[in-house]
C-alpha positions in Angstrom: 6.5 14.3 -20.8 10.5 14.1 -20.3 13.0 16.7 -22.4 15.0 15.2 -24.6 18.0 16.0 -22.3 15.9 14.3 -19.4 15.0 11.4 -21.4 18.6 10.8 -22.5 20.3 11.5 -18.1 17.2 8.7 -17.7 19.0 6.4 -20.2 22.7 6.9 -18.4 21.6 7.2 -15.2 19.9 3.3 -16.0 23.7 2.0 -17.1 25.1 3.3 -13.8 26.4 6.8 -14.9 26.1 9.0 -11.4 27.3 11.8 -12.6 24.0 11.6 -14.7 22.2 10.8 -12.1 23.2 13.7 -9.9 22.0 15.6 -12.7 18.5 14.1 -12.4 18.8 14.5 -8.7 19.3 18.3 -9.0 15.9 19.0 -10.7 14.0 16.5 -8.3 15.2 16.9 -4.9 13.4 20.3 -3.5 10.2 18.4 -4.4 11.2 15.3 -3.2 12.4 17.2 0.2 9.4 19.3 0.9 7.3 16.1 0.4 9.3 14.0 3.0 9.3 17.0 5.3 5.6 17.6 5.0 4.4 13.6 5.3 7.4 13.6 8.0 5.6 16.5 9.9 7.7 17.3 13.2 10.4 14.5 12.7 12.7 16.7 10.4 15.5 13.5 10.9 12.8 10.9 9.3 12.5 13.5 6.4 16.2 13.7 5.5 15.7 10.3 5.8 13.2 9.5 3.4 14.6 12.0 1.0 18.0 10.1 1.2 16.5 6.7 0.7 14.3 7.8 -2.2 17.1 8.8 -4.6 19.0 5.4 -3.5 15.9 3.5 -4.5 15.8 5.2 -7.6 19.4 4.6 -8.2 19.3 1.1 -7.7 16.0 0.6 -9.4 16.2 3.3 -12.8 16.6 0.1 -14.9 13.3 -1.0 -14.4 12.2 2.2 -14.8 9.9 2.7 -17.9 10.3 6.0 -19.7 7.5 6.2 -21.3 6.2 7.4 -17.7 7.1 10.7 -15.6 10.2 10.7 -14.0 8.6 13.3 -11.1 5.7 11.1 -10.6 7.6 7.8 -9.9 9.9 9.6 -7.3 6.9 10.6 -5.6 5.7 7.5 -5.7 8.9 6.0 -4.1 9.1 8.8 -1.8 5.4 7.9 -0.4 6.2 4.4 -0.1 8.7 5.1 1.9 6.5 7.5 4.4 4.2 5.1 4.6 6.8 2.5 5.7 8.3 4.5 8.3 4.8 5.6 9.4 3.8 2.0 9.9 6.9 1.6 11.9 6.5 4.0 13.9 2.6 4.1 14.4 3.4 2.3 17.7 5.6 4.9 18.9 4.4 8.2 20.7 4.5 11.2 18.7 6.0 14.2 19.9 6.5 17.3 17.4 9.3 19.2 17.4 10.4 21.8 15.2 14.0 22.4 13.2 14.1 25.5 12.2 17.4 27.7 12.0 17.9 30.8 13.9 18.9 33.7 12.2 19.8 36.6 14.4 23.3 37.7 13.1 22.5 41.3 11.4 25.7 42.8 12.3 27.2 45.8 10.2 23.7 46.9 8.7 23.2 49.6 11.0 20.0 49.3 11.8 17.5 47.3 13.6 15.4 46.0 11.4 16.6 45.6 7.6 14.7 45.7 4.7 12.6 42.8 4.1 13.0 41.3 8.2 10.4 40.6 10.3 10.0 42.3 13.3 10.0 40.4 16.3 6.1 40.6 16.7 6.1 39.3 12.6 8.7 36.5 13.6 6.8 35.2 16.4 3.5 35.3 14.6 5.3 33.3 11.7 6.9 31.3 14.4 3.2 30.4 16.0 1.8 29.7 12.6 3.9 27.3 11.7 3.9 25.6 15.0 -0.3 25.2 14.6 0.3 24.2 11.0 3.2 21.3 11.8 0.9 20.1 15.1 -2.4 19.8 12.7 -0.5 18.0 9.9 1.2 15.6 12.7 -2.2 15.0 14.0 -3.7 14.3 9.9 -3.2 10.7 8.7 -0.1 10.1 6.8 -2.6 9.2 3.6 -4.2 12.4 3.8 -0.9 14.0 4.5 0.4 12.3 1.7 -2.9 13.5 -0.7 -2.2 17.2 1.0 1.5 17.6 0.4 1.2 16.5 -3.4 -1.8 18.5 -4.1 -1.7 21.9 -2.6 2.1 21.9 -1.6 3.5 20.7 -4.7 0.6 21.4 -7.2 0.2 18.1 -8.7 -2.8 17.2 -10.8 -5.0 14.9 -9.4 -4.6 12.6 -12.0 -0.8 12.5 -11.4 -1.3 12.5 -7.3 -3.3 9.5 -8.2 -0.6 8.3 -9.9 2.0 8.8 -7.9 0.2 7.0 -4.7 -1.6 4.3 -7.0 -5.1 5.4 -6.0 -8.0 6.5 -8.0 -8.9 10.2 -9.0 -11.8 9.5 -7.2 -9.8 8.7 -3.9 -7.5 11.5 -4.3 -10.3 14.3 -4.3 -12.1 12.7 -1.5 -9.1 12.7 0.7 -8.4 15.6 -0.4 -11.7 17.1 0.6 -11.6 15.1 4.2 -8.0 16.3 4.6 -8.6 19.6 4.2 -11.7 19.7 6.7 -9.5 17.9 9.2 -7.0 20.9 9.0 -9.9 23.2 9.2 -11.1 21.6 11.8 -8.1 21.1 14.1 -7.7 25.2 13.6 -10.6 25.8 14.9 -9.7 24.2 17.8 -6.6 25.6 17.9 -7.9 29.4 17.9 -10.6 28.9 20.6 
């Protein structure tokens, strides 16, 4: 349930106050981002995107929203909406994954090779190859699984309010959940032999 000082940035954010609404924003939008970026698996442009259009939906819709519900869970629910949209779209379209990761190699002035806390280049490219298997497997799961994954065991959500926030059943929740999961299992085993 909302804070008081949530339930009352709800109430100006609905009469147009943005400043409010930035507020909100700023408690939502690392959730809301690593959702879009995990359903958006290898198109980092379609997640900033979909994280974008999610708080401009909610702008232009918090009037109708009813806050008697969670805030989180009806972001989510835009946000997936909005994946599934763009997935549609694009379901036509070949996929090709591709990865957006900044390079860090500026370590100047620390006077030695490896600080504290850095990976060593053998770390880095394990890391690097890891994440590489992780984002080809989740491009290769269907966005509803995705969807079921991300919520889940990236953002913790209960599967009541997963189930929520996607409009399906407990029920349907766990069993994509289940089939997700062996999917990714699966397509590492392939991976590794």
């Amino acid at each position: 349930m909302a804070s008081a000082d949530e339930r009352r940035l709800i109430k100006l954010s609905a009469s147009g106050d943005p400043e409010a609404f930035g507020r909100l924003i700023t408690r939502y939008e690392d959730r809301i981002f690593r959702l879009a970026k995990s359903v958006c698996a290898g198109l980092p442009s379609d997640a900033e995107d979909v994280y974008q259009e999610t708080f401009l939906t909610a702008f232009k819709k918090m009037r109708g929203f009813r806050a008697d519900s969670d805030l989180g869970t009806w972001l989510y629910r835009i946000a997936s909406n909005l994946c599934f949209m763009r997935y549609r779209k694009k379901s036509r379209e070949p996929f090709v994954p591709l990865l957006d990761r900044p390079h860090d190699h500026d370590h100047e002035g620390s006077g030695r090779q490896y600080p504290d806390g850095e990976p060593t280049p053998e770390e880095g490219a394990r890391k690097k190859e890891l994440a590489l298997q992780v984002s080809r497997a989740l491009a290769k799961l269907p966005v509803d699984y995705r969807l079921v994954l991300t919520l889940r065991d990236v953002e913790g959500l209960s599967a009541g309010k997963t189930a929520k926030a996607l409009g399906l059943s407990v029920a349907a929740v766990k069993s994509r959940l289940h089939r997700g999961r062996l999917f990714l299992r699966d397509e590492f085993a392939r991976e590794t032999r």
